[in-house]
C-alpha distance (Angstrom), angle and dihedral (degrees) to the residues before:
residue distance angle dihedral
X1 . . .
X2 3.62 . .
X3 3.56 127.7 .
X4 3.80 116.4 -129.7
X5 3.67 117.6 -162.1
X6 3.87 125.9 -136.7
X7 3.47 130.6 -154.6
X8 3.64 129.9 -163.1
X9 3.74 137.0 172.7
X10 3.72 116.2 -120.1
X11 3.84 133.8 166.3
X12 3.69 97.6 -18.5
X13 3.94 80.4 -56.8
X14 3.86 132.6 96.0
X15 3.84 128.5 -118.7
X16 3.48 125.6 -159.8
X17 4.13 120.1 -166.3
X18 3.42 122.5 177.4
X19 3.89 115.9 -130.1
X20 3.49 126.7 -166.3
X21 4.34 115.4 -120.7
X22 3.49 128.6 -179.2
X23 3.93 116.4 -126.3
X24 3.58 120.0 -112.0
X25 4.15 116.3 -95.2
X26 3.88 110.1 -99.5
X27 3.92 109.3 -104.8
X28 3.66 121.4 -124.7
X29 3.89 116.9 -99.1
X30 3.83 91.2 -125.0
X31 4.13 89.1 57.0
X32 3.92 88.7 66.3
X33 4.41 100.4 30.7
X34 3.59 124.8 97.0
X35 3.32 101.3 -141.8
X36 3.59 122.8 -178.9
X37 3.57 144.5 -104.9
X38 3.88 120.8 -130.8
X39 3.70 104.8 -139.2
X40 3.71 101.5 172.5
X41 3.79 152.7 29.4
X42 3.78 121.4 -161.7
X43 4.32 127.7 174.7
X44 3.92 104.3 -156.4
X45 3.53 99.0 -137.0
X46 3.97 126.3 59.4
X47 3.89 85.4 -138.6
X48 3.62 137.7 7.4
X49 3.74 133.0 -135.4
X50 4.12 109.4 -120.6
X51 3.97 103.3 -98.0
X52 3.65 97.4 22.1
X53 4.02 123.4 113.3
X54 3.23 127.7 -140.6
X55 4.02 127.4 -175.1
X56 4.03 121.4 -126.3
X57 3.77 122.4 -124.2
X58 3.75 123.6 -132.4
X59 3.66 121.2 -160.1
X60 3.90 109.0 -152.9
X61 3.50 144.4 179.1
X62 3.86 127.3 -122.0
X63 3.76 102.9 -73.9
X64 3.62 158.9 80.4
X65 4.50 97.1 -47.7
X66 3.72 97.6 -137.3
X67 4.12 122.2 -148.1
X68 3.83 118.5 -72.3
X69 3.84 140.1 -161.5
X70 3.78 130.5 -146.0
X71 3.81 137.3 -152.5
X72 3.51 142.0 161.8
X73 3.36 130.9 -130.4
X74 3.96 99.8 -144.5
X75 3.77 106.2 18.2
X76 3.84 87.5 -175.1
X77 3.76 79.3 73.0
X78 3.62 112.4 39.1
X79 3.67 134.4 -20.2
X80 4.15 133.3 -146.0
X81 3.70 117.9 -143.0
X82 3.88 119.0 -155.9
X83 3.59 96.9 -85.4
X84 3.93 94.2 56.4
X85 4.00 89.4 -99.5
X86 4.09 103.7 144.1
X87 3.66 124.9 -171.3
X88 3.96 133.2 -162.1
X89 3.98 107.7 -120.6
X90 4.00 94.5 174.5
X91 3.86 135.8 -19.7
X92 3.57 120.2 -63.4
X93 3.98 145.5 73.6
X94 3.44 131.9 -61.9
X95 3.51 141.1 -177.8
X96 4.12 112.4 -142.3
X97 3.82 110.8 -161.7
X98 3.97 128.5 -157.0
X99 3.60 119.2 -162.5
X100 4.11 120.1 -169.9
X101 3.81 99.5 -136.7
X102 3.74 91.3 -145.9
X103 3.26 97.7 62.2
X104 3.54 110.8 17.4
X105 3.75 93.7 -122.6
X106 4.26 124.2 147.8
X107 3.06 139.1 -148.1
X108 3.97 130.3 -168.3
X109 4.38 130.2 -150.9
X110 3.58 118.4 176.8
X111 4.02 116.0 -131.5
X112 3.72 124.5 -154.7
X113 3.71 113.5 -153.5
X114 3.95 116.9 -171.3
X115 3.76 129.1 175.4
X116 4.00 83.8 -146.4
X117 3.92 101.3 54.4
X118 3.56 119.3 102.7
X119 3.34 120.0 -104.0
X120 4.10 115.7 -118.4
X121 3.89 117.6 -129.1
X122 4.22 126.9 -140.3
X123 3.88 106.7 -135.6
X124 3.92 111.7 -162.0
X125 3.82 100.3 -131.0
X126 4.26 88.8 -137.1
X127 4.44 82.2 61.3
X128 3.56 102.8 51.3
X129 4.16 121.1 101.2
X130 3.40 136.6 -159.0
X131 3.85 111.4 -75.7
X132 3.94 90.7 18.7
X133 4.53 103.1 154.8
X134 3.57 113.1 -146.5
X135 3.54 133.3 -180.0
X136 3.66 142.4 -117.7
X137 3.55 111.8 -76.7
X138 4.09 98.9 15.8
X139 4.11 110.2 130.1
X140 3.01 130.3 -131.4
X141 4.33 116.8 -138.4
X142 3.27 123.8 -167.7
X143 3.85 119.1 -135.1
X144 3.46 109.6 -169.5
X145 3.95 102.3 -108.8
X146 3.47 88.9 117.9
X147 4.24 98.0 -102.7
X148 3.54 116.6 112.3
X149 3.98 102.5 6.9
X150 4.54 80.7 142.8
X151 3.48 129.7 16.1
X152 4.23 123.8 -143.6
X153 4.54 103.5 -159.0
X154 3.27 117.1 -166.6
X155 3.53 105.4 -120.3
X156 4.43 137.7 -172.4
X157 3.78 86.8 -92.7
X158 3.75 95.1 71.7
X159 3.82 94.8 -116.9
X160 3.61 134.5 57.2
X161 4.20 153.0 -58.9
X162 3.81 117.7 -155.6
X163 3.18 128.6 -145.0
X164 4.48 124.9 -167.2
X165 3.90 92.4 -142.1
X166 3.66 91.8 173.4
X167 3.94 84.8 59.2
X168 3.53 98.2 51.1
X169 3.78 131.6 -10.7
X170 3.60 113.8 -97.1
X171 3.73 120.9 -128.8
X172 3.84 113.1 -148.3
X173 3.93 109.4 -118.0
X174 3.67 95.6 -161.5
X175 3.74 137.7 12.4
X176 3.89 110.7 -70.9
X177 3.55 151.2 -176.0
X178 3.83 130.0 -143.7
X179 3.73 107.7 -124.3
X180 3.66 108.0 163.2
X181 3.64 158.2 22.2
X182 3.65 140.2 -148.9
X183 3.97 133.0 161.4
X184 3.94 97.9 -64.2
X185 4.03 97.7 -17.9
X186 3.58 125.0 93.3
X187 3.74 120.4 -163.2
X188 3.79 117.6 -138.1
X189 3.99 126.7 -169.0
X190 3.59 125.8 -156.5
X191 3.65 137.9 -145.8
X192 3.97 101.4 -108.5
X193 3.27 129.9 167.4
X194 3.93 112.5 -121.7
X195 3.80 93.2 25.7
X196 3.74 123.1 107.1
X197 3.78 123.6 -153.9
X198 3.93 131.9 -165.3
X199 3.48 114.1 -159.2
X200 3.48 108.0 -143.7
X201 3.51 100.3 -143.2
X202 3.46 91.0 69.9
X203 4.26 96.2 55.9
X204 3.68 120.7 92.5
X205 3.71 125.2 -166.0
X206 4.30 117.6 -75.0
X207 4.03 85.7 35.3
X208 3.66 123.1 150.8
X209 3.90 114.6 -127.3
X210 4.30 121.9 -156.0
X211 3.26 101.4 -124.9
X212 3.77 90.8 -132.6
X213 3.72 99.8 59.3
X214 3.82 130.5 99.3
X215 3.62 114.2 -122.5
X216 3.83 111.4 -134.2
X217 4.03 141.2 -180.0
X218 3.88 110.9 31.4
X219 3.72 123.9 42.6
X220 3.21 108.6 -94.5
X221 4.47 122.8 -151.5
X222 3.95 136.8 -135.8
X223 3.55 119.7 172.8
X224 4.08 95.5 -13.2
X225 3.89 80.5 -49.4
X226 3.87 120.3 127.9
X227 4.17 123.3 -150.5
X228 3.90 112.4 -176.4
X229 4.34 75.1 -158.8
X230 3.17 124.1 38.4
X231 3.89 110.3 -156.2
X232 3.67 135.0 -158.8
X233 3.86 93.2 -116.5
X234 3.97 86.9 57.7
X235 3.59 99.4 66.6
X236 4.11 98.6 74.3
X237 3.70 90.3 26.9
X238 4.01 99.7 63.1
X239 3.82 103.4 -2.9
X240 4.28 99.7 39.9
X241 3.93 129.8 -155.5
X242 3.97 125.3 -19.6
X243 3.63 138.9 57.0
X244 3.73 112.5 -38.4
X245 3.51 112.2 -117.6
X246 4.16 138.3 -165.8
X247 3.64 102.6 -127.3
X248 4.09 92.6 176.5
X249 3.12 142.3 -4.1
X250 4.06 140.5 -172.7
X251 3.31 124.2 -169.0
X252 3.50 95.4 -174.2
X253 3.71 95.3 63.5
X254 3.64 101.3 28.8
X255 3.49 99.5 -117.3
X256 4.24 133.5 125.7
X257 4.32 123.0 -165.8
X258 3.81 96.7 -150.7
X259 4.45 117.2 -174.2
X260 3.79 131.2 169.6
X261 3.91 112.8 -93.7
X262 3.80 101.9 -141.4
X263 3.70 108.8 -113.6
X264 3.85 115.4 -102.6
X265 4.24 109.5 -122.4
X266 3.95 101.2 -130.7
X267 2.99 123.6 -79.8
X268 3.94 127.8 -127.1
X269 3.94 113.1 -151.0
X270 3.45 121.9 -128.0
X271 3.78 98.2 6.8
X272 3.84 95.7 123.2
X273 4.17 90.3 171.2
X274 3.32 96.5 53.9
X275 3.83 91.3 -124.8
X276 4.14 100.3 134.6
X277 3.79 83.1 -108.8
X278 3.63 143.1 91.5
X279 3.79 122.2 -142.7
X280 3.81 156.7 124.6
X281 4.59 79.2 -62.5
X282 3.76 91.8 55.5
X283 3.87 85.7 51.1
X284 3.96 96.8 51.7
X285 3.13 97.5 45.6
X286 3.95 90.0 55.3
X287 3.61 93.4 54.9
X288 3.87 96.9 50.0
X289 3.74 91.2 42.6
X290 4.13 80.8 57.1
X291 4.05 93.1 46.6
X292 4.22 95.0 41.8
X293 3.77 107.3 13.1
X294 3.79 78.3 -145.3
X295 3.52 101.5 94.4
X296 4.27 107.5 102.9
X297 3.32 121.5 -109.3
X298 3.51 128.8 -163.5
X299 3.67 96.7 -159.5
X300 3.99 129.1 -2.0
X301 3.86 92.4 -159.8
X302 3.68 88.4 64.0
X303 3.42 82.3 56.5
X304 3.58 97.7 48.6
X305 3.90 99.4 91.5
X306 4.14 94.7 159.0
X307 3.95 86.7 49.4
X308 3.50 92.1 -143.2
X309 4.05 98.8 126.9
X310 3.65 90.9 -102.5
X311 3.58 139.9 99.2
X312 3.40 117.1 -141.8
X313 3.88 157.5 130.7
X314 3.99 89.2 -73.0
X315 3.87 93.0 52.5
X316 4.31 76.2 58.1
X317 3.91 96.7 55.6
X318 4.04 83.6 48.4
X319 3.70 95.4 61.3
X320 4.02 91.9 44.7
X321 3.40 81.5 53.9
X322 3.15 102.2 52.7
X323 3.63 95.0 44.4
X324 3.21 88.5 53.0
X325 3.97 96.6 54.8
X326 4.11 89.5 43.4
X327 3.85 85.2 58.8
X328 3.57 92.4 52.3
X329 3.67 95.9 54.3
X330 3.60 93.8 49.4
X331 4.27 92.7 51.8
């Protein structure tokens, strides 16, 4: 009992008298709680191997996630435990049901079992290596060693998805490869259609890079910067125009210098002078570059008929040749 006190206005004075009130009955915590609605059930997999589990998804709304029951509707063919884990027992269809307790309400996913389907594998994060394949449908758990608490995959866009794998395990959406590592994320790349990769195990110092691939497997450095990916939208941003070239590499440490090779202007064989044209001048000035070596010239690759790096006495018989064969087309 609670004592409610009354005041009341009386000759110029005030009165107080206490009254006695009864407090107000305690409301129910569910008449105050949000509690949410579960819109959706979802398997992962189209099909499931026999003896293979698989967890349900639920879809729900912001609020408190009341309690929920399972059941199967062919237990011969899968069964739900009482965390929504189902597992094929034999080939068939079933129908797992989810009921909210609260309300009473179910909902029904159909799972395929199939003796034929291939069975899905669970990869501790902590175990995986660099260049590790794994397929569609394998998850990803993360075991607290700090490796693999998020995940950055490469996706069409150019950039990156992330997945919190030490909030829930991730379950590989496509077939993948594991092509980097840094502090607690691990980089995954997926088989798309469109994208080109370059595994950068297979690069060696002085190699050309497309422009329009992703870089992949070692860590790769701009500038003292380090990308565990290298993306296509990278190259003009940090590197600039020209062919992309691999400055360094070590294999032993995983790591690759790339820098932009200026681009060479073309080049016009056999015209020594530099003068956009070829003729008896071009010649000349060949031969007494071969007698001196102090006769300028502009370029020696334009001089470099053979294309063999050198220039020589054969690069000489080339031009006459040439000439000759330019005179002939003009008779």
């Amino acid at each position: 009992m609670k004592n409610k006190i009354i005041a009341a206005v009386m000759a110029g004075g005030i009165c107080f008298s206490a009254v006695s009130s009864l407090a107000p009955a305690a409301m129910p915590a569910y008449a105050y709680t949000l509690v949410a609605t579960l819109r959706k059930v979802t398997v992962p997999k189209e099909t499931i191997a026999t003896g293979e589990s698989v967890q349900l998804g639920f879809d729900w709304s912001n609020g408190a996630k009341p309690e929920l029951e399972f059941s199967s509707s062919d237990e011969s063919v899968a069964v739900v435990d009482e965390n929504g884990l189902v597992t094929g027992k034999s080939g068939g269809t079933a129908e797992i049901g989810v009921t909210v307790k609260t309300s009473g309400r179910t909902l029904t996913v159909t799972v395929n079992v199939s003796e034929d389907a291939e069975k899905s594998e669970v990869y501790n994060a902590s175990e995986l290596s660099l260049g590790d394949k794994l397929k569609k449908y394998d998850t990803i758990h993360y075991d607290g060693k700090n490796i693999g608490s998020c995940a950055n995959i490469v996706n069409s866009k150019g950039n990156y998805d992330l997945a919190f794998i030490s909030e829930e395990d991730y379950m590989l959406p496509f077939d993948a490869e594991v092509v980097g590592f840094v502090g607690l994320y691990i980089y995954l790349a997926p088989d798309i259609d469109g994208v080109t990769y370059i595994d950068g195990r297979k690069l060696s110092a002085g190699d050309r890079v497309d422009r329009s691939s992703h870089l992949l497997c070692y860590d790769y450095i701009i500038n003292k910067m380090v990308f565990p990916v290298f993306l296509p939208e990278y190259y003009g941003k940090y590197i600039g125009e020209g062919e992309i070239k691999v400055k360094a590499i070590d294999h032993d440490k995983k790591t690759i210098t790339l820098e932009a090779a200026a681009l060479e202007a073309d080049i016009k064989k056999g015209d020594i002078n530099g003068d956009d044209e070829i003729n008896v001048a071009d010649l000349l000035k060949l031969q007494k570059w071969l007698l001196s070596d102090e006769a300028d010239m502009k370029d020696w690759k334009a001089a470099d008929l053979c294309e063999d790096g050198v220039v020589d006495v054969f690069d000489l018989i080339a031009l006459r040749k040439l000439l000759t064969e330019n005179s002939a087309d003009m008779a």
